[in-house]
C-alpha positions in Angstrom: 45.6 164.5 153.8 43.2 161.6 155.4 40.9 161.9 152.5 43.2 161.8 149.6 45.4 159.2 151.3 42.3 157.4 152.4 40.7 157.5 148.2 44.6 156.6 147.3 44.6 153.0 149.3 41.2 152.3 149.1 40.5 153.0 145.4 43.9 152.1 144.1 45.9 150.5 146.6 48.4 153.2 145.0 50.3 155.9 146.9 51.7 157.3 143.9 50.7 161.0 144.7 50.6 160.4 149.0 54.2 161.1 149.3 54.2 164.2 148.7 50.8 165.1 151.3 52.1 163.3 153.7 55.2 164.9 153.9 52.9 168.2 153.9 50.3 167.3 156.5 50.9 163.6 158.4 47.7 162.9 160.1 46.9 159.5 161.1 44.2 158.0 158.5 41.7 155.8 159.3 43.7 152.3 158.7 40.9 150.1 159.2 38.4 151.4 157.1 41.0 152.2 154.2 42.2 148.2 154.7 38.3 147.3 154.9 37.2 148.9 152.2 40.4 147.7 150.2 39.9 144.1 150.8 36.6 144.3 149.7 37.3 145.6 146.7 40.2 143.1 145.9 37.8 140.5 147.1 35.3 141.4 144.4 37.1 142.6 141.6 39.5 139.2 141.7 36.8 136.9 143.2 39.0 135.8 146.0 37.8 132.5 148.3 38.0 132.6 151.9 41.4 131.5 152.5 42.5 134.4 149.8 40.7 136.8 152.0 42.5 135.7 154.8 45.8 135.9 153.6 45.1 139.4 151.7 43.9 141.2 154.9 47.1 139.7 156.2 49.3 141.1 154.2 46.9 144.2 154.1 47.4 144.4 158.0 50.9 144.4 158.2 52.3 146.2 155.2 49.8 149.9 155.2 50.3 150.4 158.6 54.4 149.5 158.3 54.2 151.8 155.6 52.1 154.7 157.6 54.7 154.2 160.8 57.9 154.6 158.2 56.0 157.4 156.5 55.8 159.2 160.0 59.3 158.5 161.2 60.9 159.5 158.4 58.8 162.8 158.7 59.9 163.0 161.9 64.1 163.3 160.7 62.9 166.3 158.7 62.7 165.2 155.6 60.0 166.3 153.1 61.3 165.6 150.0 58.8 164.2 147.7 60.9 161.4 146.3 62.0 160.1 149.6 58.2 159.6 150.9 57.9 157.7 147.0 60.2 155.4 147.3 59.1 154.4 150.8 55.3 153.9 149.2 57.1 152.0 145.9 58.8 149.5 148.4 56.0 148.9 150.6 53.4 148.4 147.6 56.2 146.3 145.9 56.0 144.0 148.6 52.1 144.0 148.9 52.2 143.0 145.3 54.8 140.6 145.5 52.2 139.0 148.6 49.4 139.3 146.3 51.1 137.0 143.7 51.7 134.1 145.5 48.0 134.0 147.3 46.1 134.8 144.0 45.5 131.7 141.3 47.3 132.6 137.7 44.1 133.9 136.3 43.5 136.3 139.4 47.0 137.7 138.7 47.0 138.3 135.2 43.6 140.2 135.5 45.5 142.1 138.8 48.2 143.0 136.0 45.8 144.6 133.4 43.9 146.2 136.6 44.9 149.6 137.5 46.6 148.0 140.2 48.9 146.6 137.3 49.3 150.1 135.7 50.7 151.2 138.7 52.9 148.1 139.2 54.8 148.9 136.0 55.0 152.4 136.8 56.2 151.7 140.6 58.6 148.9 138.6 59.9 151.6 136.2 60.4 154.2 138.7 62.7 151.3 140.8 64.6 150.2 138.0 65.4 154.2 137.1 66.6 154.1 141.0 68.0 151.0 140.3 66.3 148.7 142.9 
């Protein structure tokens, strides 16, 4: 579980598959070297300035390890059901990509959207509006 949910976030920033492993085998990853390694990647592939940086590890920061805590209490109630753990990863990355809009310039975003990172977007966005979020 630490590796594949370690390649998920730092690769793809996408937890598309994670739900399901973590509901199988929670271990605590390695949050600082899956945010390190993901703001370095967003900070090359979208050519982000300083102040972008900053504000990406931010939201980085915050939101993968809120999302790791609700992963393991909601373990913790019993549940294991797939879909449950995926819509806890569709909101959390909904709201890192909702973040990521308003720090990157219109250009940065637009190339974010044809990234995987957008592929996923419109699958998480599809899955939400099927759920009717």
């Amino acid at each position: 579980m630490n590796r594949f949910l370690t390649t998920i976030l730092a690769a793809t920033l996408l937890l598309a598959a994670a739900p399901a492993a973590w509901a199988q085998n929670p271990q605590e990853p390695d949050m600082d070297k899956i945010i390190n390694t993901q703001l370095e990647n967003l900070t090359r592939t979208f050519k982000l300035d300083e102040v972008q940086v900053f504000f990406v590890d931010s939201v980085l920061q915050y939101n993968f390890p809120a999302m790791t805590e609700e992963f393991e209490q909601t373990r913790k109630t019993g549940a294991s059901n797939q879909e449950t753990f995926q819509l806890i990863s569709d909101k959390w990355m909904a709201a890192t990509d909702d973040a990521f809009q308003k720090i990157f310039t219109e250009e940065q975003w637009q190339k974010y959207l044809k990234s995987s990172y957008g592929k996923e977007k419109k699958r998480r966005d599809k899955r939400m509006q099927e759920r009717g979020l």
